[in-house]
N, C-alpha and C positions, 0 to 999 in steps of 0.2 A: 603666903601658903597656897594660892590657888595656883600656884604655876606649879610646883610640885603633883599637884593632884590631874592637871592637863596631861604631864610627860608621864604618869605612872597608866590615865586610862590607854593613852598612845599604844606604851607599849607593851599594853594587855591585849591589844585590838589585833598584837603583828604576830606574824607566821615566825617561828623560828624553827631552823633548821639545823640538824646537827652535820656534821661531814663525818667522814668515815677515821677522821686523825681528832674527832673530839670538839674541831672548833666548832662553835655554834654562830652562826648567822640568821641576825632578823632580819623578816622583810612586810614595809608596812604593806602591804599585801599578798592574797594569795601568788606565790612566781609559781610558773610552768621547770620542769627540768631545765628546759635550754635556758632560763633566766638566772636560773639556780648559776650552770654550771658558766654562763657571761659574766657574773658576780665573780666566781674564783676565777677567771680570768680570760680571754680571749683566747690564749692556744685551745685550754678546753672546750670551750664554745664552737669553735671548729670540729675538734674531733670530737663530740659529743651525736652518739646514734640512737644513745637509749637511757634510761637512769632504774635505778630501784629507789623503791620508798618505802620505807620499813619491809623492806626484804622482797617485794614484790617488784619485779620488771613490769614499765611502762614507758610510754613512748617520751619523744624529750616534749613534745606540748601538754603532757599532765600537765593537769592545774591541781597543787601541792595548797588544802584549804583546813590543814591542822599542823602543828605541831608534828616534826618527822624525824627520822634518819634518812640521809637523801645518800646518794652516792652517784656517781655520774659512768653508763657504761661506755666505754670505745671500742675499736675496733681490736686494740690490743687484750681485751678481757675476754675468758672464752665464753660469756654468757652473747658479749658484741658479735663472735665471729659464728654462732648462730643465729643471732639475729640478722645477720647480713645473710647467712645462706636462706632462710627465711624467707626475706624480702626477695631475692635473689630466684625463688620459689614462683613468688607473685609476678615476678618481671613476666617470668617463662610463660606461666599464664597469658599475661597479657600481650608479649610479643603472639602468641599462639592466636588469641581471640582479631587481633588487628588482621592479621594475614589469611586465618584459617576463621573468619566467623559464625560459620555452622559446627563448630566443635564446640561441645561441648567439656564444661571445668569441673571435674568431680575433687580431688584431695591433693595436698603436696608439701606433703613433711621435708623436716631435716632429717640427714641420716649423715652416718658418719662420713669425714670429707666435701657432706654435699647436700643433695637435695633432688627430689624428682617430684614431680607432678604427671598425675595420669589426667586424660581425657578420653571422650567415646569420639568416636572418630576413624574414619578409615586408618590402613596404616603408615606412618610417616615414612617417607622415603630417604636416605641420606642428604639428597636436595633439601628436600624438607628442612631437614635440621639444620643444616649452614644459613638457611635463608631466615630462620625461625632466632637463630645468635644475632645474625649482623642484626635484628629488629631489637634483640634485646637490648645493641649496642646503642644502636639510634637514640630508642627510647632512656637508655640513661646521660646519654650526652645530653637529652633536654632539660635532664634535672627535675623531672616532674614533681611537683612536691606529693607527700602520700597522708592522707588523712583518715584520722578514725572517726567513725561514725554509729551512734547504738539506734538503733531502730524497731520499734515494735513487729513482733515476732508477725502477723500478718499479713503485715507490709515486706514485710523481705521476703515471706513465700510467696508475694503475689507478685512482687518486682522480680524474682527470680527465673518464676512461670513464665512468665510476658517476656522473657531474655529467651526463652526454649532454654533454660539450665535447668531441667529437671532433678537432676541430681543435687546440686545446692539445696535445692527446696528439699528435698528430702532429708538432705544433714542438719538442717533447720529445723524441720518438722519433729526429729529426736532429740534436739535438745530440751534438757528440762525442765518446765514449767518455772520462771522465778530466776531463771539466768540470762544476764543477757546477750543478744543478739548484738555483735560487734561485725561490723565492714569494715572495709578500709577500699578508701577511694584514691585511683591514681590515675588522671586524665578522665578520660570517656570506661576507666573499668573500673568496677566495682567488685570487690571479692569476700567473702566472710571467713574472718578469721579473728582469733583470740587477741593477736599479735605479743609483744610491740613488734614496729618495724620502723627503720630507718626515715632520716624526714624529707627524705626524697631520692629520686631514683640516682641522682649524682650521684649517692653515698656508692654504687655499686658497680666498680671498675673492675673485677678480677673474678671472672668466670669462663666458665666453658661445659659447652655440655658434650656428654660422653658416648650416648646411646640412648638404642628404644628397646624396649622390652614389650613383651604382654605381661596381660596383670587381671585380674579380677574385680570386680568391686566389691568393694569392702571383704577383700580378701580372699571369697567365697568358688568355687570352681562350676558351681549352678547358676551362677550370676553372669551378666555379658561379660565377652574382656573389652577392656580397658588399653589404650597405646601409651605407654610410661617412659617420659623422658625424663633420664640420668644429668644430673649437670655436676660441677663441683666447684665452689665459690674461697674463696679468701681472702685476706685485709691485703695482702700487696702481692705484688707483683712477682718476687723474688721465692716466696708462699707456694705460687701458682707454679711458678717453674717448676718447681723441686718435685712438686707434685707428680705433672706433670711428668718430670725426669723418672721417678720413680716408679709410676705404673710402666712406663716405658722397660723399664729394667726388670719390672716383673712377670710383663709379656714375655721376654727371653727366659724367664727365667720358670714360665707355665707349668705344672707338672705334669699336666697332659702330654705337653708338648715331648719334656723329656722321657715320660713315661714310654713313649711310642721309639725316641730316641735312640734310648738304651733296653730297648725291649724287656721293660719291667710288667707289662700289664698292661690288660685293652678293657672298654666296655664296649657290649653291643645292643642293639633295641631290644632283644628279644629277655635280655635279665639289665633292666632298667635299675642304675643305684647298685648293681652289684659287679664285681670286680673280679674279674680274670685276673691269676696270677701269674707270670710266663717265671720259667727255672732263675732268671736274676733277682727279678721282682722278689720270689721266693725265699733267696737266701736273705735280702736286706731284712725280710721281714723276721726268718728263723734267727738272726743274728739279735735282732731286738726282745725276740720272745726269750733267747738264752738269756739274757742279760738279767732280761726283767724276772725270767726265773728266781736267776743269783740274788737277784734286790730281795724277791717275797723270803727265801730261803735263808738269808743273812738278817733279816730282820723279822724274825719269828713268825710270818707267815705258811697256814699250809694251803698249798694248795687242793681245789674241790672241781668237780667238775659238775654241771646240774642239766637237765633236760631242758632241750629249745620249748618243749608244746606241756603248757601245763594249761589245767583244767581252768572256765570261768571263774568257777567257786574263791578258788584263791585269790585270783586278780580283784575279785570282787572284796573279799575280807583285805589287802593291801593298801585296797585305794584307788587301784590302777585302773579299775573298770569305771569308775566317776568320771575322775581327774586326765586321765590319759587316754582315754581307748579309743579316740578320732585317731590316734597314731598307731595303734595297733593292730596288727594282719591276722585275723581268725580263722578257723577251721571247725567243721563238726566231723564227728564220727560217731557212728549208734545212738543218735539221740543225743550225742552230748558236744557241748560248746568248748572250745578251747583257744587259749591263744597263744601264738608265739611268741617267746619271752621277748620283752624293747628293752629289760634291764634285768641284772642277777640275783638285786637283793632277795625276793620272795623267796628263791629258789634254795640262797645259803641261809635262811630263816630255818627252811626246812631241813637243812641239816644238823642246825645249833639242837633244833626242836627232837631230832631221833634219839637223844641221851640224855638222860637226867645230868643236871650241867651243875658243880658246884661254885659257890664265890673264889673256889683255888684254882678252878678252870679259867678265873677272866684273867687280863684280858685274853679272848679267842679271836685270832685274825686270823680271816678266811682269805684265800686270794685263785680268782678263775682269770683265765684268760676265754672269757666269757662269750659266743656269738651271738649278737643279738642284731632283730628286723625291726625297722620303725618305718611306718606310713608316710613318708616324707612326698609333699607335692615334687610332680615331675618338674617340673619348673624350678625346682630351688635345686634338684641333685646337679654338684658340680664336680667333676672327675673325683676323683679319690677322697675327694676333701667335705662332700656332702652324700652320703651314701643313704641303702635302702637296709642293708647287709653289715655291718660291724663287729669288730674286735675288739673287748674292752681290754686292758692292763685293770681288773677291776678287782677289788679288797673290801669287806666289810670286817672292821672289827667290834665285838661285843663286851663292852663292859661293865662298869659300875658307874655310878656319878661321878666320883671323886678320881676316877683314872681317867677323864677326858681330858681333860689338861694336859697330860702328859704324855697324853695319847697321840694328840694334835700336834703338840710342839716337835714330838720324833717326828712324825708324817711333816710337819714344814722344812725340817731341817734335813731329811730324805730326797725331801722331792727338790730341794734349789740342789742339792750334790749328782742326783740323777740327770737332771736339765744340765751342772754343768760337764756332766761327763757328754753329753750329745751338743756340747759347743754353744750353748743360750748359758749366759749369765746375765742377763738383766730381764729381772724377774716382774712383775708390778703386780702387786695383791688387790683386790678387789671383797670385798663381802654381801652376799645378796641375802635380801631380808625376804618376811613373811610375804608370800604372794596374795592377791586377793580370793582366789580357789587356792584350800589347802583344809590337814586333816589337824587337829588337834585346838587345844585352848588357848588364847593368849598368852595365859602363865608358863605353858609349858614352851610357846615359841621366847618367852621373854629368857626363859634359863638358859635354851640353844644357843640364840643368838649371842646373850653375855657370856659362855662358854668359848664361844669361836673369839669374842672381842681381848678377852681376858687371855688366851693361847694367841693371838697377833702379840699384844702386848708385852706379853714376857720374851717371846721370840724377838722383840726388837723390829718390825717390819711395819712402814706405815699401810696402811690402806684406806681405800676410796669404798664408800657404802652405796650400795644400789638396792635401792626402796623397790619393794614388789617382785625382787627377780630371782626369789630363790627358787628349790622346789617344794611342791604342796606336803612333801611331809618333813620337811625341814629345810634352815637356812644352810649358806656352804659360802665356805672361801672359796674364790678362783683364783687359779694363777695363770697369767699370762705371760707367755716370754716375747723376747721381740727379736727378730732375725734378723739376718747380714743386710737389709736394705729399708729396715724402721718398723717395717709392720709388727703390730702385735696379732700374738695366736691365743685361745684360749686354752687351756690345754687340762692340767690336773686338777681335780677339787677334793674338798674336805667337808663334809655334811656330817652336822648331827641331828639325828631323829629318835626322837622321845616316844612317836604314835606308833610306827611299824610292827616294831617288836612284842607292842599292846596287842595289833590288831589279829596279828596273828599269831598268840599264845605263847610268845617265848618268857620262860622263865627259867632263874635256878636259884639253887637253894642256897639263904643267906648264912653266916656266919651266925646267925640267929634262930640259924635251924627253920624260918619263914621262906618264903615262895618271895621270888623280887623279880620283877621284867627287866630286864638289862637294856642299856641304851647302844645303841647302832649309829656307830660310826661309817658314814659311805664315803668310800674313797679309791680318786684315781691319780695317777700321773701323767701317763702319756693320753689319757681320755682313750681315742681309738686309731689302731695301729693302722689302719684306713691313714685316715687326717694323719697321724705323726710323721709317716712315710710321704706323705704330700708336701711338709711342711720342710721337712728335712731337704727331699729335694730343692725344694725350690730357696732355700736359707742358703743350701753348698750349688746353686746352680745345677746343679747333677753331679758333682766332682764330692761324692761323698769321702767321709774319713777313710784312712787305711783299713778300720776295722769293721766298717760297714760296707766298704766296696764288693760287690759281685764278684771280680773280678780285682784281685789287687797289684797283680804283676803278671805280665806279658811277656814271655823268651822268644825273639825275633834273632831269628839266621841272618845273618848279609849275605849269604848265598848259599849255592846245598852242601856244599862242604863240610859245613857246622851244624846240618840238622840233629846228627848221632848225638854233637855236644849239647846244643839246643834240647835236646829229649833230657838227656842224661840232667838239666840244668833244673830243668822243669821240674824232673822227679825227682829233685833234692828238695826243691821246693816246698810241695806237695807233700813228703814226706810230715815234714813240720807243723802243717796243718795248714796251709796258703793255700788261698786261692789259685790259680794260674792254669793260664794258656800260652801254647807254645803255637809262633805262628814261623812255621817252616815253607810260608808258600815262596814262589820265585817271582815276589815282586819285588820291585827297589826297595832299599832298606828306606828312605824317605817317605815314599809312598806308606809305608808300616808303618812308620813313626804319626805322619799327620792323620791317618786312620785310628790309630789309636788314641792319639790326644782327644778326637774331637768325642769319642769312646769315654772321654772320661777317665783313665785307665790312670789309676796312682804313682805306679812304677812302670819302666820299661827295660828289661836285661837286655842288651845287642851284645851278638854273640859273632864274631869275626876270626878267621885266622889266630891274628896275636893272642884277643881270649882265651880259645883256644887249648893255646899253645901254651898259656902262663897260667889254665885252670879259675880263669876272675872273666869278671862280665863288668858290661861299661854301661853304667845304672845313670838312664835318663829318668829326674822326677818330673810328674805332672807341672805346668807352667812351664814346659821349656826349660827345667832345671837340667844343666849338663854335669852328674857327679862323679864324673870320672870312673877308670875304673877302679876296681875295690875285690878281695876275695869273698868266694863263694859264704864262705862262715860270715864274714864280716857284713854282709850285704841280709844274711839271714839275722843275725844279732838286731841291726839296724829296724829291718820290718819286725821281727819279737817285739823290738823295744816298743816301737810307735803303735802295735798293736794293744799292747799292755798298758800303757797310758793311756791310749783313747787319746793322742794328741791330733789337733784339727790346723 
């Protein structure tokens, strides 16, 4: 008997581990990750950067000293390939600190694609930054191994001090009481941070960094600036490329760049964040505002129009004067405070609110093509796409409980038919939860949020949850599209809010003959016609649809011969409701032709002699299409057609 009683204390004393497929593994000691994942087998072992243990990411030298779920991370898991931009984080640090060591190392998150770290510092010159890579390369060709380290909260303000890293010591000095103080040491640097990170600096072949920016610290515009360098990291090499290849494609494809191009629109210092619109620019946008009319109009929206400048008072009962009003532009007159509206809801609040409203009234959708100003840092506005001044596509609808379901599900299946009439069909949903500043109770964020989960789910449409990132008076689906070159946009959302309609009196009278506050549905498609028009460009390069084109057909003379025809050609055109220009000047028909491709210009009529003579035109399409010629009806039928289907 006593041998049985030897093997049962044995294997009371051993760690066992589950894997992520079930099997469990003892080990008569506590193992590290990296022991772990040497057990299941040496390829792992190698690409082993990080693991979790019962759901928590840690580095692969935890020591695993209970009973776990282990899992082992790589380079292939997307939890690895922020951990590598991370580390990759720390490199840049440390290359910086080796070469530059009077600079000082304030913060250096992951962000999407990549990673930057700021420092105080004079500003880095482009030299700088080539010389600041090859170090990073150096230093990971040596393979340094990278270790974590907890140190009593004293000691790392007082080692930080004595470094001249004042800033460390300060990010130390806020954390709180009872948490610990984690480093991580790689050669001669020492840096604080949560981690995990990789278990040494070999793990990190594939980066590059991108630029310098200013920046603040800790975000603030009263605080020194800060010099922030952009990098952008990946598991291989091929990754890197693409990447790589792809901002490349979307430098040509700028919508600055085409904006100025195609003389759609300029901005200047003197209206910072707002946007001139020149007569092209104009129509793409008139053409999008028709449309989105027809959408509110064909789906029982009316449209409202409400004041930019409303009183404190209100903002104040909203919410908006808490939660938002770093972002909003104020004014006084006679004594009294105001602000300019950053968003519509408050405003068609006060419309639901001027008529006693029955339960036969809902649902009530409202729809403004709304302008609104938001205090956006000059530093973040980028051409059309980050503005001070905007144009929403924005709809609230009011209605009962029991109609948000159904409410939602027309608005999802709305909004992917609108996206694909503007040429995005790959959609990706997102849902953003309760933020940490927000208005209402738990219960009531608990019904919103199962309202939104419950309309994803009947619609058939998976989504990804983002904890913290709705807004303060309720949660909201997003929908993102993604354009001709990968990127994704964020574009329409869907919010329900339970507090608004409280906060600001809205009620109507039940089927119960009782007073009920109705719930408010906020909803966009295009977000703002700003960004859509940014986005568009830059998805069609400039070479927008037939139906968006400024400009959608060109009548070009071969010589002056054919001007009388060339007019006459035009104004059949025009007649129909086309766009077009008739270009009669006495340049080479070539010369016309490669000026207007590079224009952008969807069609081109050449109008010659035989033209002429036979009453048809020789219809070059955009691309270098040659389509022969074709008569005057048949070439009109053609542009109808493609106008009418919105084909891309």
């Amino acid at each position: 008997m006593p041998a049985p009683f030897v093997f049962l204390s044995q294997r009371l004393m051993s760690i066992v581990v589950t894997l992520p497929d079930g099997t469990r593994r003892p080990f008569d000691a506590a193992p590290t990750v990296a022991e772990v994942a040497a057990a299941i087998g040496p390829g792992l072992a190698k690409a082993a950067i990080a693991g979790k243990v019962d759901g928590r990411l840690v580095d692969t030298a935890y020591r695993i000293e209970q009973d776990a779920e282990v899992s082992i991370v790589t380079e292939k898991d997307p939890e690895g390939l922020e951990i590598l931009r991370h580390s990759t984080a720390h490199l840049l640090a440390y290359a910086v600190k080796e070469l530059f060591p009077d600079a000082q190392v304030t913060i250096g998150p992951v962000i999407e694609n990549g990673f930057y770290y700021d420092f105080a510092y004079r500003p880095f010159t482009p030299e700088d930054v080539q010389a600041i890579e090859e170090k990073m390369r150096e230093l990971a060709r040596r393979d340094i191994p990278v270790f974590r380290e907890v140190w009593p909260r004293e000691k790392a303000i007082e080692f930080f001090l004595s470094q001249g890293e004042r800033y460390k010591a300060e990010l130390i000095a806020a954390i709180p009481e009872g948490e610990e103080i984690s480093l991580y040491r790689e050669g001669d640097f020492i840096d604080l941070c949560r981690g995990p990170h990789v278990p040494s600096t070999g793990r990190l072949k594939h980066f590059k960094l991108m630029k310098v920016a200013g920046a603040y610290w800790r975000g603030d515009a009263k605080n020194e600036q800060l010099q922030r360098i952009y990098g952008t990291a990946w598991a291989t090499k091929q990754e890197l490329d693409a990447y790589l290849a792809m901002l490349a494609e979307a430098e040509k494809r700028d919508h600055r760049k085409l904006g100025k191009l195609l003389d759609l629109f300029h901005l200047q210092e003197e209206a910072p964040g707002l946007v001139f619109w020149h007569p092209h620019g104009w129509i793409i946008w008139q053409e999008i505002e028709q449309y989105m009319r027809a959408v509110y109009r064909d789906n029982g929206y009316l449209e409202v129009r409400c004041p930019q400048i409303l009183d404190k008072s209100l903002w104040e009962r909203s919410g908006h004067w808490e939660h938002y009003k770093v972002n909003m532009f104020t004014t006084e007159s006679e004594n009294r405070e105001y602000a300019v509206k950053p968003m519509n809801c408050p405003g068609h609040v006060q419309i639901f609110n001027a008529s006693v409203r029955s339960y036969r009234d809902l649902p009530l959708r409202y729809g403004e093509f709304g302008s609104c100003h938001r205090n956006e840092p000059s530093g973040a506005l980028h051409g059309v796409m980050r503005v001070r001044g905007f144009t929403q596509d924005d709809g609230h609808i009011f209605c009962t409980e029991e109609q948000i379901l159904p409410e939602v599900r027309a608005f999802i299946a709305l909004v992917r038919k609108v996206y694909a009439d503007f040429g995005f069909h790959e959609v990706a949903v997102k849902l953003a939860l309760r933020p940490a500043s927000r208005v209402g109770d738990d219960a009531i964020w608990d019904k919103a949020e199962n309202a939104l989960r419950e309309a994803l789910r009947q619609s058939g449409l998976p989504w990804v949850e983002l904890a913290g990132e709705g807004a303060f008076y309720g949660p909201k689906i997003e929908f993102h599209i993604k354009d001709a070159i990968g990127r994704s946009w964020q574009c329409g959302t869907m919010q329900v809010d339970f507090s608004m309609p409280a906060r600001l009196a809205a009620e109507y009278v039940g089927e119960d003959n009782a007073r009920h506050t109705p719930v408010m549905l906020h909803r966009a498609i295009l977000g703002s016609f700003e960004r859509f028009i940014g986005i568009l460009l830059e998805n069609y390069a400039g070479a927008l649809p037939l139906w968006l084109a400024p400009v959608q057909v060109v009548v070009c003379s071969i010589a002056e011969g054919q001007a009388e025809y060339a007019s006459h050609v035009a104004g059949k055109l025009k007649e129909v409701g086309l766009r077009v220009e008739a270009d009669l000047r006495g340049e080479k028909i070539n010369y016309k032709i490669r000026q207007h491709s590079l224009l952008k210009r969807p069609y081109l009529a050449i109008v010659g002699e035989k033209e002429k003579a036979a009453g048809t035109v020789a219809v070059r399409a955009r691309g270098n299409q040659d389509l022969g010629q074709m008569s005057l009806e048949a070439f009109i039928e053609r542009l109808q057609t493609e106008c009418k289907t919105r084909a891309v």
